[in-house]
C-alpha positions as protocol buffer text, in pm:
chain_id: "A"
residue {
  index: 1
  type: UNK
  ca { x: 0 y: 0 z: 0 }
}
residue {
  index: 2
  type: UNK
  ca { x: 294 y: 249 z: 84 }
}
residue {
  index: 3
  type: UNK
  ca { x: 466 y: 184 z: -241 }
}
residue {
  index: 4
  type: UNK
  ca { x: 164 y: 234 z: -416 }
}
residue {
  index: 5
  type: UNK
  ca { x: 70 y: 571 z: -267 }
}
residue {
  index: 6
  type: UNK
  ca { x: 431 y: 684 z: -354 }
}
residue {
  index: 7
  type: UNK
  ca { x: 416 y: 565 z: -708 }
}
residue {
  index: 8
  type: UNK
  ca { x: 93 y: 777 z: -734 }
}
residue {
  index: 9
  type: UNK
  ca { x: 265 y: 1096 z: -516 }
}
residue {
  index: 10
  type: UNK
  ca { x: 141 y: 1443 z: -590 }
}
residue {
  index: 11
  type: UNK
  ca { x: 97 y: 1670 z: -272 }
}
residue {
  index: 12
  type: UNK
  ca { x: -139 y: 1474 z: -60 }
}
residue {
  index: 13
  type: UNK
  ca { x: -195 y: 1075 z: -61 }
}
residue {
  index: 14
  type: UNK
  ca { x: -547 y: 939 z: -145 }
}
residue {
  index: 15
  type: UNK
  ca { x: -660 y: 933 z: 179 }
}
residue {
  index: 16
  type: UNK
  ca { x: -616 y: 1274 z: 222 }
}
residue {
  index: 17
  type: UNK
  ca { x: -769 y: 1431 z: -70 }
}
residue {
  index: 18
  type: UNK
  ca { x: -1095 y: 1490 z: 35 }
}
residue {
  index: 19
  type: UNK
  ca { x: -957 y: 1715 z: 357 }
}
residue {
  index: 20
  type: UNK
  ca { x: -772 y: 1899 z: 103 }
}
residue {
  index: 21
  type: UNK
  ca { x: -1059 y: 1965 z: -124 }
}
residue {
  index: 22
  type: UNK
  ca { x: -1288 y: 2103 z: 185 }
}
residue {
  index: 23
  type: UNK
  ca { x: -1026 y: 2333 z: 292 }
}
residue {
  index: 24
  type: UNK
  ca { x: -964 y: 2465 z: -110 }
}
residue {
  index: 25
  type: UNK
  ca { x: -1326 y: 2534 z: -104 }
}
residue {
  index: 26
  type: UNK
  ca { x: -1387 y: 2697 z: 209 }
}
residue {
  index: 27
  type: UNK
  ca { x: -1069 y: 2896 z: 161 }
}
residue {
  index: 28
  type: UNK
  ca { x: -1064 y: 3301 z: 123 }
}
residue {
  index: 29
  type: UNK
  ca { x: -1220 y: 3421 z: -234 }
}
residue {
  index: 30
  type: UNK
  ca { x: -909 y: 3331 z: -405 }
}
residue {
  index: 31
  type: UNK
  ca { x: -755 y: 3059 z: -655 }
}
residue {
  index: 32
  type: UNK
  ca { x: -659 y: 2759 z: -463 }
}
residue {
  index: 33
  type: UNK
  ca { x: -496 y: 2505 z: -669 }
}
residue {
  index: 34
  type: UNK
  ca { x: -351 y: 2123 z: -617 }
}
residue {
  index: 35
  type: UNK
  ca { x: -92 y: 1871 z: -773 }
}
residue {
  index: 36
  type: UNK
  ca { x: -233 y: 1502 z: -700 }
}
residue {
  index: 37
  type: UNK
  ca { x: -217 y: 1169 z: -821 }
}
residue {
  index: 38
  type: UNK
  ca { x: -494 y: 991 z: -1002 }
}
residue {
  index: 39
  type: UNK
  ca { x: -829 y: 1093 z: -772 }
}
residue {
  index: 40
  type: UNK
  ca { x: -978 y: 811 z: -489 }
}
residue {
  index: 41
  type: UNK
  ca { x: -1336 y: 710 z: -585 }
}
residue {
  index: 42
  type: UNK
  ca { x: -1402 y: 894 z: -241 }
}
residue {
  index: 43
  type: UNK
  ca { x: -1290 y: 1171 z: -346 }
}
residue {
  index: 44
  type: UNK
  ca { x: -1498 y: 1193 z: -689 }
}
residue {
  index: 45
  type: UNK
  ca { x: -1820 y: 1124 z: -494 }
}
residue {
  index: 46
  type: UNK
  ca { x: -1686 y: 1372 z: -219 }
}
residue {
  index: 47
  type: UNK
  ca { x: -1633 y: 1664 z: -542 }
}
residue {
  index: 48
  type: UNK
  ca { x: -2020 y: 1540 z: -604 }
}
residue {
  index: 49
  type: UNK
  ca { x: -2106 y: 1668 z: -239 }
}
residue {
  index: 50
  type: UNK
  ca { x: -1922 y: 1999 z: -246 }
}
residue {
  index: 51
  type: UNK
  ca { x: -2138 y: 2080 z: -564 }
}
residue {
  index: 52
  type: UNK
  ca { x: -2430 y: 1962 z: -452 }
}
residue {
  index: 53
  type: UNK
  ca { x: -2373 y: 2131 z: -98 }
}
residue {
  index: 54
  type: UNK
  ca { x: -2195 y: 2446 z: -198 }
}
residue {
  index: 55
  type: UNK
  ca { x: -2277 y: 2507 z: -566 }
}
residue {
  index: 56
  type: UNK
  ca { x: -1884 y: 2474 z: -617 }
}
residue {
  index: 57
  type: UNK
  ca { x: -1686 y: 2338 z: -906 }
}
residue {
  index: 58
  type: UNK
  ca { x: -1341 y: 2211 z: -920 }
}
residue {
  index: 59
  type: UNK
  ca { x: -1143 y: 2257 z: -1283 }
}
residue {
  index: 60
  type: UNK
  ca { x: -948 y: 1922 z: -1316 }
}
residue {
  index: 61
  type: UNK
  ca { x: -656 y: 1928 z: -1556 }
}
residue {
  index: 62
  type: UNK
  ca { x: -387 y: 1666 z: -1689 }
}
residue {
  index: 63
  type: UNK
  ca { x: -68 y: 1845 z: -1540 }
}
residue {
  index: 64
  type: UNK
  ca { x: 154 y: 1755 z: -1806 }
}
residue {
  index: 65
  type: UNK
  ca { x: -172 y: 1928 z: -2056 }
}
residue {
  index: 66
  type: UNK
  ca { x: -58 y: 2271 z: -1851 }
}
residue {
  index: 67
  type: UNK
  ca { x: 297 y: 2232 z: -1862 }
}
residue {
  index: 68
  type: UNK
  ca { x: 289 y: 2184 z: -2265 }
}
residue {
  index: 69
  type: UNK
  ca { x: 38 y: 2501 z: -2268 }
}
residue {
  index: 70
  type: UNK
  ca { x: 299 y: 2655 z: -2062 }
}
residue {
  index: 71
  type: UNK
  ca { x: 615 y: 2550 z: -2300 }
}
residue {
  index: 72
  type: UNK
  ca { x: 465 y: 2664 z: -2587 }
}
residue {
  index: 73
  type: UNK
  ca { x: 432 y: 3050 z: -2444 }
}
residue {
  index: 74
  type: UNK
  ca { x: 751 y: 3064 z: -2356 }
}
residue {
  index: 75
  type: UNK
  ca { x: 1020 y: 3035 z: -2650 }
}
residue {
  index: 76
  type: UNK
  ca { x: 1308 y: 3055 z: -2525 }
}
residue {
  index: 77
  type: UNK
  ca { x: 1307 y: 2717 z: -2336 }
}
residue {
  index: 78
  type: UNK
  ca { x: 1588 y: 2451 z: -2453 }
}
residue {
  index: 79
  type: UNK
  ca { x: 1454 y: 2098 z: -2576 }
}
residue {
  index: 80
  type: UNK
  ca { x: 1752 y: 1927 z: -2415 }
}
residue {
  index: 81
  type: UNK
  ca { x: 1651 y: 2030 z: -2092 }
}
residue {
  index: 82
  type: UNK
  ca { x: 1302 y: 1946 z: -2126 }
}
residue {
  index: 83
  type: UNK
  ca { x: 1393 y: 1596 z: -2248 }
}
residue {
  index: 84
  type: UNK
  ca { x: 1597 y: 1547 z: -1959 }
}
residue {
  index: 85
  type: UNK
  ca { x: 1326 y: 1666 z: -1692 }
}
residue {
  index: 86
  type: UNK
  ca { x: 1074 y: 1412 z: -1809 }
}
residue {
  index: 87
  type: UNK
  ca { x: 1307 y: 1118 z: -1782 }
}
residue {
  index: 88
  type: UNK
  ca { x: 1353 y: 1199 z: -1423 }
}
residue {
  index: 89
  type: UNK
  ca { x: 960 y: 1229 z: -1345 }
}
residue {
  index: 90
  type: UNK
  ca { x: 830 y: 871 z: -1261 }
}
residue {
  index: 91
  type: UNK
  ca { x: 486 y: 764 z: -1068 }
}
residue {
  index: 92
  type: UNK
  ca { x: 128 y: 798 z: -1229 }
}
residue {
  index: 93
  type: UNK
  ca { x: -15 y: 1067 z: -1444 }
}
residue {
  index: 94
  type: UNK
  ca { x: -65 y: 1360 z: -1247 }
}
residue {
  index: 95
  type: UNK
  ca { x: -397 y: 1617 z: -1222 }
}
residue {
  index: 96
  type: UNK
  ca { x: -423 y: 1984 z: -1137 }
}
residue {
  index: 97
  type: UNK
  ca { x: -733 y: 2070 z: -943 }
}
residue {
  index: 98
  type: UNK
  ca { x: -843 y: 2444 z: -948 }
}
residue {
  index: 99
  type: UNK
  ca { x: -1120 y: 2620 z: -766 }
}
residue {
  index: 100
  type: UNK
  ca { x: -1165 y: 2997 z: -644 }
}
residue {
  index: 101
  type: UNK
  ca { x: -1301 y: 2972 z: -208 }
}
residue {
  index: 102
  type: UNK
  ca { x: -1604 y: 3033 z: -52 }
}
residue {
  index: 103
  type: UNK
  ca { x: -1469 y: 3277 z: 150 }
}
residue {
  index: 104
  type: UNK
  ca { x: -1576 y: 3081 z: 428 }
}
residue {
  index: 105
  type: UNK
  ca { x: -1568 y: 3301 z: 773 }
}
residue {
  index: 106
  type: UNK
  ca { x: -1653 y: 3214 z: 1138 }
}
residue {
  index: 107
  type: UNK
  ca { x: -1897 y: 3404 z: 1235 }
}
residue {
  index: 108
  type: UNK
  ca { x: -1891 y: 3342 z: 1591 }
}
residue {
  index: 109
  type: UNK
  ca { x: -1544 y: 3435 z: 1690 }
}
residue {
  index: 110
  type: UNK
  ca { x: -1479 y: 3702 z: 1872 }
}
residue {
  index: 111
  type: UNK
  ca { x: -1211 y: 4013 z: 1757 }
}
residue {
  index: 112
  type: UNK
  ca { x: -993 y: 4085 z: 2013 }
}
């Protein structure tokens, strides 16, 4: 099970996604974004919930998708060292999850 999660790395293990995702959506108004492996059938139906709950929608993207979009706007990268970067990456394909917060506040604490 260990080696497994490490083959499939990104930021946060399986098992961990769905705290992740909770805490990207009830983050300030602003762009959260996260580098996991291939998503946990919990957390698909746990994305379901946060819609369903919170009328919130995650943007899922193929990492290496954005880091070709990125390459191609800027020219003046060399090929050589591109080559030799994706040798070196190992483990499962990769997503990019992207959502802008709630702006989630409690209410009840008290300013000091």
């Amino acid at each position: 099970k260990l080696f497994e999660e490490i083959y499939k790395a990104g930021v946060v293990d399986s098992f961990g996604q769905p705290l992740a995702l909770v805490y990207m959506a009830l983050n300030q108004a602003d762009v959260s974004k996260i580098l996991t492996g291939p998503l946990h059938s919990y957390s698909i139906q746990y994305l379901r919930h946060l819609k369903q709950f919170f009328q919130i929608m995650f943007k899922i993207d193929d990492s290496k998708k954005v880091k070709l979009k990125s390459l191609n706007d800027t020219e003046q990268m060399d090929v050589d060292d591109n080559d030799a970067d994706e040798q070196l990456k190992t483990g499962s394909e990769k997503l990019i999850l992207t959502v802008v917060g709630l702006g989630y506040t409690n209410l009840t604490k008290t300013l000091i």
